[in-house]
C-alpha positions in Angstrom: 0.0 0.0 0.0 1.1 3.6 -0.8 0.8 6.7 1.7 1.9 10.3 0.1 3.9 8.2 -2.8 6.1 6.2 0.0 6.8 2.5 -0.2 4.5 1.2 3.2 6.7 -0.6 5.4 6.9 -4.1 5.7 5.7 -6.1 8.6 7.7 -7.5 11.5 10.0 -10.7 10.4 7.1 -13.8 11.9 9.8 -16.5 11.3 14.0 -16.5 11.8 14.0 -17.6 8.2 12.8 -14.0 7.4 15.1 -12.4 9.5 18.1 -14.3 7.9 17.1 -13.8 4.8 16.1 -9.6 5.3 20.2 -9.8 7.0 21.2 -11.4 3.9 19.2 -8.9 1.5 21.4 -6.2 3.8 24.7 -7.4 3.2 23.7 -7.4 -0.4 22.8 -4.4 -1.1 25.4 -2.6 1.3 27.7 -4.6 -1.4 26.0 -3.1 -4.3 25.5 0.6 -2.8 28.5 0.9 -0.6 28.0 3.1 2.8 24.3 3.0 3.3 22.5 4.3 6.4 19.8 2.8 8.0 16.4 4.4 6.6 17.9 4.0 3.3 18.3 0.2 3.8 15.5 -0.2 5.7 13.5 2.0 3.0 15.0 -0.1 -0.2 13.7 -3.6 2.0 10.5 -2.5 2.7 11.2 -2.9 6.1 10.7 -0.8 9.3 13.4 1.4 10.4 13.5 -0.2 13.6 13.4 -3.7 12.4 16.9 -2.7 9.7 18.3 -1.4 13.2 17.8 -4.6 15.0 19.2 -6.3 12.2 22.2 -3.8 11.4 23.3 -4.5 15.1 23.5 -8.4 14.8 25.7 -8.2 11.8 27.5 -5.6 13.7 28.3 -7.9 16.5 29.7 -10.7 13.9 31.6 -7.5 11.8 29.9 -8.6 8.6 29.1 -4.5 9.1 31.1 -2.0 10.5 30.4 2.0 11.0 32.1 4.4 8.9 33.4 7.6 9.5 30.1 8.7 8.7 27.6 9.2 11.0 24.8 6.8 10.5 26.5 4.8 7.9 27.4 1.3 7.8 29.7 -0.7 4.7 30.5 -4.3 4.9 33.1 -5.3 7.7 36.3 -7.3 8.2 33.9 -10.6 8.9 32.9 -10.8 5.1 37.0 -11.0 4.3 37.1 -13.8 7.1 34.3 -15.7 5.8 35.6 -15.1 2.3 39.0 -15.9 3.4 38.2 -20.1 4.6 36.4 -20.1 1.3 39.4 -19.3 -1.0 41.7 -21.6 1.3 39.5 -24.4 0.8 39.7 -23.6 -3.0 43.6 -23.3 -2.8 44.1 -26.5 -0.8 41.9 -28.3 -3.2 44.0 -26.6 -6.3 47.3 -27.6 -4.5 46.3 -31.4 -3.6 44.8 -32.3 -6.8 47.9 -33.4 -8.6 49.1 -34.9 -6.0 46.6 -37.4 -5.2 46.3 -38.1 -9.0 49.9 -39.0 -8.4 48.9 -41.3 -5.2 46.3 -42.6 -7.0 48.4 -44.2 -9.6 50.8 -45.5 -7.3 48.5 -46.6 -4.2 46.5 -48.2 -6.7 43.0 -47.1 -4.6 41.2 -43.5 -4.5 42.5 -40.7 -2.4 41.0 -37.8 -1.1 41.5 -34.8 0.4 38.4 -33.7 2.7 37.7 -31.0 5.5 35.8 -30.0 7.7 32.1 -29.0 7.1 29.0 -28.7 9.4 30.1 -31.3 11.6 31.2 -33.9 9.2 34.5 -34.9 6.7 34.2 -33.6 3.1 35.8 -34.5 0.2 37.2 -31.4 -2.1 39.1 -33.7 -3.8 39.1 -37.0 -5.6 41.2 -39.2 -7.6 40.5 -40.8 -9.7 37.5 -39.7 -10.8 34.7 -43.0 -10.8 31.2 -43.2 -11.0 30.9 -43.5 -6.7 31.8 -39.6 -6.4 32.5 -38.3 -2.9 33.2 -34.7 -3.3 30.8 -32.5 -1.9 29.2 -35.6 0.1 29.6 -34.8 4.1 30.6 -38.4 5.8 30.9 -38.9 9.6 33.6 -37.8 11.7 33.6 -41.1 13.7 33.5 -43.7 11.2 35.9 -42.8 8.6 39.8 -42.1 8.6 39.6 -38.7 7.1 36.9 -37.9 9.6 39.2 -39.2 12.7 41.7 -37.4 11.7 39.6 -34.1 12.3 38.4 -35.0 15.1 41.6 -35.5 16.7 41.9 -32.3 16.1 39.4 -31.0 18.3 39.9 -29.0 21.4 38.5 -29.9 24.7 34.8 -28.5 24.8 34.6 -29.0 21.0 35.1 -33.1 21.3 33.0 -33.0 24.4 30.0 -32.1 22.6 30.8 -34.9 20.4 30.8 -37.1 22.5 27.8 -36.0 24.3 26.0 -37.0 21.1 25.0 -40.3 20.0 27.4 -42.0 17.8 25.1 -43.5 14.4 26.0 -47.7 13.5 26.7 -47.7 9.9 28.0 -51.2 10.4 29.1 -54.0 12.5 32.6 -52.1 12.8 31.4 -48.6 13.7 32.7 -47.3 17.0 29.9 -46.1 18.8 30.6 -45.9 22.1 32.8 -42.5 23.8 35.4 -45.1 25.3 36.2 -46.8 22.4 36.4 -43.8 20.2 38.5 -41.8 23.0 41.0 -44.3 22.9 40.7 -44.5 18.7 41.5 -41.0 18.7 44.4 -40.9 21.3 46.1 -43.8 18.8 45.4 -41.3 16.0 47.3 -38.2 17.8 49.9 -40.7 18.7 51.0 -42.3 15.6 49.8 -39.3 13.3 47.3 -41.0 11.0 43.9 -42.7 11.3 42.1 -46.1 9.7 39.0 -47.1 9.2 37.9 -50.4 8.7 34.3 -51.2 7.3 33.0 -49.1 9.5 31.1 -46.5 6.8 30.9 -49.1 4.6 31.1 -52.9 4.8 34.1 -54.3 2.9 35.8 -50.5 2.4 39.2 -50.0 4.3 41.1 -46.5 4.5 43.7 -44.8 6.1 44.5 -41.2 6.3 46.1 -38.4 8.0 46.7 -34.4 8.8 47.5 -31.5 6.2 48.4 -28.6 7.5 48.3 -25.3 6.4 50.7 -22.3 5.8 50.7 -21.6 9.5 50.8 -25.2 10.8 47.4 -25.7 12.0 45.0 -28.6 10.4 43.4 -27.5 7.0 42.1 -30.8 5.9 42.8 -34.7 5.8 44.4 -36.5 3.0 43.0 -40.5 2.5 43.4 -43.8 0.8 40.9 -45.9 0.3 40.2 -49.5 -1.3 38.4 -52.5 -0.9 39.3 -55.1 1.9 40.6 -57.5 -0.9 43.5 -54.9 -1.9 43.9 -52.7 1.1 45.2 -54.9 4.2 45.4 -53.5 7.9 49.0 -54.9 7.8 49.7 -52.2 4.5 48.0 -49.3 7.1 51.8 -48.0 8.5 52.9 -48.3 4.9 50.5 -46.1 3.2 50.2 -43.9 5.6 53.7 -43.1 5.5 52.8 -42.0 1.7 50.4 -40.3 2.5 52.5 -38.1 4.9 55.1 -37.4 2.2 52.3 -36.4 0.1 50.8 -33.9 2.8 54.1 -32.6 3.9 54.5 -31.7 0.2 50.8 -29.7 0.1 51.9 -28.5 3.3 55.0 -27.0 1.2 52.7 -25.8 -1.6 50.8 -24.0 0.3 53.2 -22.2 2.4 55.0 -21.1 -0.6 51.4 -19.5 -2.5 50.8 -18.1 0.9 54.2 -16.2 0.8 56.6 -15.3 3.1 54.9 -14.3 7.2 54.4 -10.6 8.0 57.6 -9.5 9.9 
């Protein structure tokens, strides 16, 4: 409805889906517009002024918007670039791996992967070689598959606490799914520096797999080797993952050197 050729304002967000999406519509358009005020945004949404206010000061809070010198007006803040930054390392790990486990591929004779972490759960960025059973972009459990141990492992205190607060899903007859027995799987996984998994995603599917590390040294994903129980023995685990940690040491290299040198 029009009053005195102004745009009514829109009612109160009834659901969180609105809100997010309203925040989203925000960010958007203080991309496209640069500095915006309030009324402006809150006028170009259809939204109260109050409601743009409530919402300007939750992206505040995460810096996805900052205040500029302006009085009044708000740009997009240093929590976009943060956001945007795990994205392009993501994208530069996969870039960097990719040969590599084309090259393991071919001499492990199984597929090999390079996954991270995602929502809770071990993604594949990476595969080699390509077949029809694709796993990148499929999210697998942390507990039940090498990659995924190896993540977990990584996990600080509260962090692997509210893991294993959690129920622990049976795939299979092999899958840990008690907090004991995957405790002590993980301390094996910290001490030795790799993880296996034995037909416990999948019946019949063994892997093994362990930590990449980023420019600065801490976890940025897990590189894996997987096969079938017939070719993949648990008495070849210390051997392949000793290949595989060569291979990670040298993404590890890569992407220190396209990260250049650390600010003095």
């Amino acid at each position: 409805m029009h009053n005195n050729g102004k745009v009514a304002a829109a009612a109160e967000p009834r659901t969180p889906t609105q809100a997010v999406d309203r925040a989203l519509s925000m960010l958007v358009l203080l991309a496209q517009r640069g500095p915006s005020g309030v009324t402006e945004l809150a006028r170009e949404l259809g939204v109260h002024k109050s409601t743009a206010s409530r919402l300007m000061t939750a992206l505040e809070k995460f810096r996805f918007v900052e205040q500029t010198g302006t009085r009044g007006k708000f740009q997009l803040g240093f929590g976009i670039v943060r956001l945007a930054g795990a994205t392009t390392a993501q994208l530069d790990i996969a870039r960097e791996s990719h040969p590599i486990c084309a090259r393991l591929a071919s001499e492990l004779r199984g597929t090999v992967s390079l996954s991270v972490l995602e929502s809770g759960g071990a993604t594949a960025v990476v595969q080699e070689p390509s077949t029809e059973r694709n796993w990148i972009g499929l999210r697998v459990p942390l507990h039940a598959t090498a990659s995924g141990k190896v993540l977990l492992a990584s996990f600080g205190f509260e962090d692997l606490e509210e893991v294993l607060r959690q129920p622990l899903p049976r795939f299979t007859a092999n899958t840990i799914t008690t907090r004991g027995a995957l405790t002590a799987d993980l301390n094996r996984v910290r001490d030795r520096g790799w993880a296996a998994a034995s037909g416990e995603f999948e019946r019949g599917l063994r892997s093994v797999a362990v930590p990449v590390r980023g420019p600065g040294g801490r976890l940025a994903g897990a590189l894996s080797a997987s096969a079938d129980d017939e070719h993949l023995k648990t008495a070849d685990f210390p051997y392949v993952a000793r290949i595989l940690s060569q291979a990670a040491e040298e993404v590890h290299e890569r992407l220190r050197h396209l990260a250049g040198p650390p600010n003095p």
